[in-house]
C-alpha positions, 0 to 999 in steps of 0.5 A, a space after each residue: 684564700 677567701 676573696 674578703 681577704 684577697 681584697 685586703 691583701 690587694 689593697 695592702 699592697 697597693 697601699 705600700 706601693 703608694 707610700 714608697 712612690 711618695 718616699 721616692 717621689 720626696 726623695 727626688 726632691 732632695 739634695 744633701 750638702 755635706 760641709 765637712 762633717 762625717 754625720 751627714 749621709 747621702 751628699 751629693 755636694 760639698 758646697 752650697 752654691 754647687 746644689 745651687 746650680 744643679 737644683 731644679 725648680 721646686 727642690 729642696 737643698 739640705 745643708 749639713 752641719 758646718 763651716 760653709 765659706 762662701 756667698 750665695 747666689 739665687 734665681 731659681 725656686 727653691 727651699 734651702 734648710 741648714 741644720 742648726 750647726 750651719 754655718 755660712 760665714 764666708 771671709 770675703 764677700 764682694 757686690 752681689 747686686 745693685 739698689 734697684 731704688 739708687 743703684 748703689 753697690 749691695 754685697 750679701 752672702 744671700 743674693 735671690 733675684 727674680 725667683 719666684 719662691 725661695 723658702 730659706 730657714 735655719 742655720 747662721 748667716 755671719 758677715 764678721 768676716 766680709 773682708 769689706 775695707 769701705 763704705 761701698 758696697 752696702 753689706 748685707 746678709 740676706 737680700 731678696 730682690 723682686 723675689 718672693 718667699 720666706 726666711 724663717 728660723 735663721 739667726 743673721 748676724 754681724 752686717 756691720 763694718 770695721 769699727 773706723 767705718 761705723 758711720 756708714 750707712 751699711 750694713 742690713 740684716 735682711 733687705 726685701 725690695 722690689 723695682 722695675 715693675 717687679 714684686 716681691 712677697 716674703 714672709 719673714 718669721 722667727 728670725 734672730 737678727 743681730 750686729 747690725 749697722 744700719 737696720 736688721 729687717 728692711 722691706 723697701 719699694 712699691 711692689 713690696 708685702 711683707 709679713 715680719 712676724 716672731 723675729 728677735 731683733 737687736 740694736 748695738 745700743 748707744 752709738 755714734 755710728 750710722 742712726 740704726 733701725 730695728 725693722 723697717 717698711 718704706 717707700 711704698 712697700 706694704 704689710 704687718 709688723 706683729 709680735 717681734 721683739 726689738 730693742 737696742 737702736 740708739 743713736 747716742 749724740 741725741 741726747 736732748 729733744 733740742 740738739 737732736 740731729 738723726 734718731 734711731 727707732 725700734 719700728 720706722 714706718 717711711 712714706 708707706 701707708 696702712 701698715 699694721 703693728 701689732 702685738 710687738 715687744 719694743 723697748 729701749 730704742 730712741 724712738 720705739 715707733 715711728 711713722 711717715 706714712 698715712 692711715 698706720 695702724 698700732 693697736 692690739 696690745 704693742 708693749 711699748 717701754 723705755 724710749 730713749 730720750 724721746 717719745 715712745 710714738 711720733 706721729 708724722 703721718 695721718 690718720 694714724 691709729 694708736 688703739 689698745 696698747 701698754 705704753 711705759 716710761 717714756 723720756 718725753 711723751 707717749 706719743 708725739 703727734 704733727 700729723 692731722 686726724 690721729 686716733 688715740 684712744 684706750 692705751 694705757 700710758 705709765 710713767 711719762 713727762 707727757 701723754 700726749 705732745 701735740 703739734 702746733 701744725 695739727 688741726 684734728 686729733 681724738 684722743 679719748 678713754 685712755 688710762 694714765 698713771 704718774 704721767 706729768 702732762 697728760 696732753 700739751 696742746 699746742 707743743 712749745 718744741 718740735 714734736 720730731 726734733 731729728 730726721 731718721 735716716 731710713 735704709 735705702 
């Protein structure tokens, strides 16, 4: 054999044996979970938690197609994929944990508490049958506490209590917090969330980034119920908002500015600043946006449409930034403002009774370059009404 061709063999083979080291090396990685089902070769376990407990740091469970009841309880850094036939819809789920803010009893099917990463992606995650009879515990689907990660793919549904109890404030889809000096940093993208009582996507606390991203999230529509909220970030948690969809969350007994007591939003912003939104679909919801936080940026092209009552924007904070985005056919004005020092400028404001309501409390605003169309009132200075008739009752 000519050593040319000797040294290609010898290279061949190392070649091979390189790839099969990195196939048995993946493979190590790897736990298979079969629920039931007769298409899921190599499972080493029948119920999720199981692999839960026998996984090692940085591993991957693999969840098969099926009926999976049962609640899980994560501390430990992992990845957990469920096939698109996954099902977690456990029919009794009890306190998983407490509000690292008040202290209030949480139940979730998804508990992961002091991990450092935990990637969760695919699959469904049911609460219809939590079994829960009260307003205690807070029912939720997915909560991450002092933890980081991301939830990705998963469609979160039905965190929601009888129908007597739907005055509650229960019932989240996925809750991010941080407390006692911890951190938590998810990434939530391309989720479905829906049947939610309280809100679908929360993200509370100092300590707290968050990436909301490509999520689909929607409101019960008018109800008399808890005040609902398509996504929130508040009390001092900090991140982006960007290219969601959110519809749906409104709060029936506010039927006019002046006998609104609660609201509910598509977007609430509360006591965190310098949030970014950008590039969200949000219509349908009393309040599209809100925010109560300082130096909130919502620019590059939010698509805005049919607030409910009342304004598509209310301003409560300062030095907010409302640049660039389509606003159309708002109940009361496209934006409400009774916080100092806000930049609105080159929006584009379709069908209003009012661009721009101002405050009679604020001292500075700029407003400029703004395109109007069969807008009423294009600014009311100083406004006759309260700007935010009602409070929003965020998710804590």
């Amino acid at each position: 054999m000519k050593s040319r061709d000797l040294l290609c063999l010898l290279q061949l083979i190392c070649t091979l044996a390189i790839v099969n080291s990195v196939y048995a090396s993946d493979d190590s990685q790897r736990i298979v979970v079969n629920g039931g089902t007769t298409t899921c070769p190599g499972a080493q376990f029948s119920r999720i938690q199981d692999a839960i407990n026998a996984a090692s740091p940085g591993q991957t469970i693999e969840v098969c197609a099926g009926l999976y009841n049962e609640t899980l309880q994560i501390a430990n850094s992992l990845s957990l994929k469920l096939d698109s036939g996954a099902l977690l819809m456990p029919t009794s789920i009890s306190q998983s944990t407490v509000s690292l803010a008040s202290g209030n009893p949480i139940a979730a099917i998804i508990t992961v508490r002091n991990a450092a990463e935990v990637n969760i992606e695919g699959g469904v995650i049911d609460a219809g049958a939590s079994g829960i009879s009260q307003c205690a515990p807070n029912l939720m689907g997915i909560v991450y506490q002092n933890s980081s990660g991301t939830v990705k793919r998963t469609w979160v549904r039905n965190t929601q209590l009888v129908s007597r109890l739907s005055g509650c404030q229960s019932g989240d889809g996925i809750f991010i917090q941080s407390g006692n000096g911890g951190t938590s940093r998810v990434t939530v993208t391309e989720n479905r969330v829906e049947g939610y009582q309280k809100n679908g996507i929360t993200a509370n606390e100092v300590g707290t980034q968050v990436e909301i991203s490509l999520n689909i999230v929607v409101g019960a529509g008018p109800t008399t119920g808890a005040a609902q909220n398509g996504i929130q970030i508040g009390f001092g948690a900090q991140g982006s908002i960007e290219q969601n969809f959110v519809t749906g969350n409104i709060w029936s007994p506010c039927s006019s500015p002046d006998q609104c007591v609660f609201l509910a939003t598509g977007i609430l912003i509360e006591q965190s600043d310098n949030i970014t939104i950008e590039d969200n679909s949000v219509g349908n919801n009393q309040v599209n946006i809100f925010l109560r936080g300082d130096g909130i940026k919502v620019r590059k092209n939010n698509r805005l449409f049919g607030s409910v009552v009342l304004d598509n924007i209310q301003v409560a904070g300062n030095s907010a930034e409302i640049e660039s985005n389509q606003i159309y056919n708002s109940a009361r004005a496209a934006v409400g403002v009774s916080g100092n020092d806000a930049r609105i400028r080159k929006n584009i404001i379709t069908n209003a009774q009012i661009g721009i309501l101002k405050s009679a409390n604020v001292s500075s605003i700029d407003i400029g370059k703004n395109d109007y169309d069969d807008v009423d009132i294009l600014f009311v200075d100083p406004s006759p009404v309260l700007t935010t008739p009602g409070t929003t009752h965020p998710e804590r």
